[in-house]
N, C-alpha and C positions, 0 to 999 in steps of 0.2 A: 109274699114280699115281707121281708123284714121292714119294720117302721114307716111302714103304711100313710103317706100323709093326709092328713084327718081335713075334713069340708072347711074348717076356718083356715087351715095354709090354703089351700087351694082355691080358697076365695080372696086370696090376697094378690093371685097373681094375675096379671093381666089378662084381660081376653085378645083370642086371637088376633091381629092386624090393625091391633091399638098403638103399637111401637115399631110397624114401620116404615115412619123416616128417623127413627133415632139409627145413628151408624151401628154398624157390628161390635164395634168395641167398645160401644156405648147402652148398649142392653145390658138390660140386668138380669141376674143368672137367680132366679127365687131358688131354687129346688137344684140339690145334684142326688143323682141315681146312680152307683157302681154295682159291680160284680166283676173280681177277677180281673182284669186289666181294662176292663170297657167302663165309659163314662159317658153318661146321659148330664145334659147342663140345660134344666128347663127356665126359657123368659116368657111364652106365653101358654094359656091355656083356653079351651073353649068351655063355652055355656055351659055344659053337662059335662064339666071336668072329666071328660074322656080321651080326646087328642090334645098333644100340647105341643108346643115347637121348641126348638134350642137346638145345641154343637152334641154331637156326638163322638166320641171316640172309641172306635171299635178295639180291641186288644194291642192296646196302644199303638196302632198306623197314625201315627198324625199325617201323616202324606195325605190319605185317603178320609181323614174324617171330614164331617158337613154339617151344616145347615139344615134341619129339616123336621120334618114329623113324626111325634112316636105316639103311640096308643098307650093308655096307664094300661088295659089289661093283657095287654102284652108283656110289658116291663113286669107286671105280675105273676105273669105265667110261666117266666125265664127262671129254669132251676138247672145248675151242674151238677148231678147227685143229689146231695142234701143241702145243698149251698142253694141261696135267693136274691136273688136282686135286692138291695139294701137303699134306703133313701137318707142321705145323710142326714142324724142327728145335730150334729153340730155346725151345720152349714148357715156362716152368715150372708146376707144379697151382698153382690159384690156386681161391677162391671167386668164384662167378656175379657177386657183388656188385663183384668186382676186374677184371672185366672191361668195358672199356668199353663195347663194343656190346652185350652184354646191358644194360647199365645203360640205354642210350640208348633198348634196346625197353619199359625197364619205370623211365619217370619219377616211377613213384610210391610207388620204392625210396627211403628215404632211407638214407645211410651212417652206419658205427655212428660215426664221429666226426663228423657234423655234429650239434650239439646246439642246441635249437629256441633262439630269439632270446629273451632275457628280455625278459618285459613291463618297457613301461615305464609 
């Protein structure tokens, strides 16, 4: 894995089933993982920073992405050739809602600034 994140990130993000009753588009997104069109968006982790939860998006389905659990050394194991799973460098925490490709897997988010059309 390219840029590896190091025990003080991954001590920053929550443990597992700390956040949730925060809503979906209300978690926070610590960590993103790509490779190629797939996108890992991790908001928790456990004890021994090994399983973490968050949205995945496989080669960009948004139809079909989810909710769920990934293992870090799995995410580290995934090579296409000479290509690695990458953990963004410049990623700041942002809410589920801030992100576009979760947004794009769940259309039936609306944002808190869009406000409904007045009747006319």
């Amino acid at each position: 894995m390219w840029n590896k994140p190091n025990a003080e990130q991954l001590a920053c993000i929550p443990r597992l089933y700390t956040t949730e009753h925060t809503p979906l588009q209300d978690k926070l997104i610590h960590l993103h993982f790509f490779i190629g069109g797939c996108d890992w968006y991790i908001c928790e982790i456990d004890e021994t920073h090994e399983y973490m939860w968050g949205f995945v998006v496989l080669n960009q389905d948004f139809q079909n992405a989810e909710w769920g659990y990934v293992s870090l050394a799995e995410l580290v194991s995934i090579r296409v050739g000479f290509v690695e799973v990458d953990c963004d460098l410049y990623w700041k925490v942002r809410s589920a809602m801030e992100v576009a490709n979760i947004r794009k897997a769940h259309p039936h988010w609306k944002r808190y600034d869009q406000q409904p059309a007045a009747a006319l």
